[in-house]
C-alpha positions in Angstrom: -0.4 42.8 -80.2 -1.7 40.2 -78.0 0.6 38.6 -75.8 0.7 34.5 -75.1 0.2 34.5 -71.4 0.3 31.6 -69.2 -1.9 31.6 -66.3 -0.7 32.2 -63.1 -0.7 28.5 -61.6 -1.9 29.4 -58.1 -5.0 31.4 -59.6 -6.6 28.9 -62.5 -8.6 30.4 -65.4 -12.0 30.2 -64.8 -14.0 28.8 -67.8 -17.6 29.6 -67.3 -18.7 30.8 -70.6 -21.0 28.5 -71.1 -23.6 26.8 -69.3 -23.4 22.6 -68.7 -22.3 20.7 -65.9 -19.1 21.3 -63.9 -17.1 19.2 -61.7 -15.7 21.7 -58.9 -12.7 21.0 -56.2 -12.3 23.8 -53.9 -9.6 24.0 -51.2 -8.5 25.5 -48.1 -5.6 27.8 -47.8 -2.6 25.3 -47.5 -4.9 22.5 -46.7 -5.5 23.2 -43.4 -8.2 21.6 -41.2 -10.2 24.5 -40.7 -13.4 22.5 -40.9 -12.4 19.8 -38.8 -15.4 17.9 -36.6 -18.8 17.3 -37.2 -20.0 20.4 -36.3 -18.1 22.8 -38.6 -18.4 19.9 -41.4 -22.1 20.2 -41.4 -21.9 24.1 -41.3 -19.8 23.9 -44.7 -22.3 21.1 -46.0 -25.5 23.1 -45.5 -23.8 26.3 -46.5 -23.0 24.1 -50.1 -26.5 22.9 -50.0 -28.1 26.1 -49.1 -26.1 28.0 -51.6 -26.1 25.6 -55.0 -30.1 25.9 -54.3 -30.2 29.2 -54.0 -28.4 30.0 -57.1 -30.0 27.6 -59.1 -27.2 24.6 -59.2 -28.7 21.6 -59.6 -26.1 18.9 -57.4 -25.6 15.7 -58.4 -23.0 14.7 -56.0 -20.9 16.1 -53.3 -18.5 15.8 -50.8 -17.4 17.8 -48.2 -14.2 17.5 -46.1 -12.5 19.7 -43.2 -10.2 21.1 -45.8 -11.4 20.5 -49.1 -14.5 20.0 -51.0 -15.9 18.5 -54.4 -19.1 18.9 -56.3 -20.7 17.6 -59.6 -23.5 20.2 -60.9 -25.1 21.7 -63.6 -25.6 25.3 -63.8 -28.9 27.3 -63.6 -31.4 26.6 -66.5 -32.3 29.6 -68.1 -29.1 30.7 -68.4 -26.4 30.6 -70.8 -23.1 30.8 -69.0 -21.7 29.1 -65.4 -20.6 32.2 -64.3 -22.7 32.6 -61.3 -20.5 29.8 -60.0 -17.4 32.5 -59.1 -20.5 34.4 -57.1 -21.7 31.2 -55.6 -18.2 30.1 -54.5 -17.6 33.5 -53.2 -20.2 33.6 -50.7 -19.7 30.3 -49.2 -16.3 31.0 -48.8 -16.8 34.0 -47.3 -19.8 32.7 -44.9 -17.7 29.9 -43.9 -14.5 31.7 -43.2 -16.3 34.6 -41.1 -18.0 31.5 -39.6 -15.1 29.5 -38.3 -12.7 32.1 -37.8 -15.2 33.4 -35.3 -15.2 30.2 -33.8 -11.5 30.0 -33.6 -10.8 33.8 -32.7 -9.2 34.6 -35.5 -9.7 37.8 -37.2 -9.4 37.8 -40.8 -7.5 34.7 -41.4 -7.4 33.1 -44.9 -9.6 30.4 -44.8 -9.7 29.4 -48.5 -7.7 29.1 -51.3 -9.7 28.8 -54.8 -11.7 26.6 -56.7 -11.0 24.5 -60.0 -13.6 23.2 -62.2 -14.0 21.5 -65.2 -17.2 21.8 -67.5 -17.7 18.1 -68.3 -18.8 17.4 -71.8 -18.8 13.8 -72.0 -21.3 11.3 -70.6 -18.8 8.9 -69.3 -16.5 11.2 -68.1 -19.9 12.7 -65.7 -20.7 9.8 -65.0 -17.1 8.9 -63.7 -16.8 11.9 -61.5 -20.1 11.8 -60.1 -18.7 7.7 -58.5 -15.7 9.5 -57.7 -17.5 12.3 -55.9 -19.8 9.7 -54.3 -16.9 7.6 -53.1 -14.4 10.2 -52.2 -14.9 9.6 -48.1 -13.8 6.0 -49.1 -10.2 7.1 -51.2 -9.7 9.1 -48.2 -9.9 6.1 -46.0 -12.7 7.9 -43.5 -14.8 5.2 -44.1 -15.5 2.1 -45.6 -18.3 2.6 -47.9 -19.5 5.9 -49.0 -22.8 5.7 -48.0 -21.6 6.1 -44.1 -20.2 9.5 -44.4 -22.9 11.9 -43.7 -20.9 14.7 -45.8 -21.4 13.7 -49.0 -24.1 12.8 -51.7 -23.5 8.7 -51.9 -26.5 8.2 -48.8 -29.2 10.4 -50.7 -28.0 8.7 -53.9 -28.4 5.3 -52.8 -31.6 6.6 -51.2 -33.1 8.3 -54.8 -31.4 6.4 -58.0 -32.9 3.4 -59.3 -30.6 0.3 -58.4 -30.2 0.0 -62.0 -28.7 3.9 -62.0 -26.3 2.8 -58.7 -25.1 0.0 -60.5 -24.3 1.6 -63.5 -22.5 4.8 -62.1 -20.6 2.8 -58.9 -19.4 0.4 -62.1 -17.1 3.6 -63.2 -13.4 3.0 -62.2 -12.2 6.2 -59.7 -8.4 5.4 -61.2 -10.0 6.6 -64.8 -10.5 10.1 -63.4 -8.0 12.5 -63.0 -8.5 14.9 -60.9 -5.8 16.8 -58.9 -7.1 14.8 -55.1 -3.6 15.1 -53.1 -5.7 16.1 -49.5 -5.0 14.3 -46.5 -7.8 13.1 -44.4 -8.7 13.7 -41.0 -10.1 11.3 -39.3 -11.7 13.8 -37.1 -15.5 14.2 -38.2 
């Protein structure tokens, strides 16, 4: 008989049977800093970059922060599931953590927690997160518009959509989404 079981809540169920776009928060372990200044920030940025490409995500926003990141993507064409994501998350966080605990000495410290994502099946609601992605650096109060935090996706947005496109995604409300955001900043970067 099969049993009703409820997730453990520290581990989420991972939901990648089918392909689509995904909206993906990832987090260090207890929220730590680890990737605090610019220089380990842009060592977890390119790794994001570097990796998504690799595997065939195609981004269409991000933000990266020194103990949290989130992404909007959609998985590899060609293929019918998301679940090269779990793979794709695995090596970056196991790059970056061999990374910066190098940097900080540190043998085999627990750098990150897990990931959570959501496939996103609704054209409003990915259009929503991708603002809220965009203008994450500004709910954290790092800067004042988006487009001045070199971590995230709003600068190359701004840069690449037409200003009718800008308009019409920066128009979304980032109250209307709910996603679980409780990160401190750090000023730091």
């Amino acid at each position: 008989m099969l049993e009703n079981r409820t997730p453990w809540p520290h581990a989420p169920t991972h939901r990648l049977s089918e392909a689509g776009t995904y909206f993906v928060t990832a987090a260090t372990y207890f929220k730590a800093h680890y990737f605090r200044g610019s220089r380990c920030l842009q060592v977890l940025h390119r790794g994001l970059l570097n990796l998504t490409g690799e595997f065939g995500w195609h981004l269409g926003a991000w933000a990266v922060f020194s103990n949290h990141y989130h992404f909007v993507a959609h998985s590899p064409a060609g293929q019918a599931t998301a679940e090269s994501l779990s793979e794709m998350l695995r090596q970056l966080h196991t790059k970056t953590s061999a990374w910066i605990n190098r940097l900080d000495r540190t043998a085999r410290r627990q750098v990150w927690h897990n990931f959570w994502e959501t496939r996103l099946t609704y054209q409003k609601s990915y259009l929503a997160r991708l603002n809220y992605v965009h203008q994450n650096p500004v709910k954290h109060r790092l800067v004042l518009l988006a487009n001045q935090y070199p971590w995230c996706s709003a600068r190359w947005f701004e840069r690449t959509a037409s200003a009718a496109k800008i308009k019409s995604i920066y128009r979304f409300k980032m109250g209307d989404v709910q996603v679980p955001d409780d990160f401190e900043s750090d000023g730091d970067w």
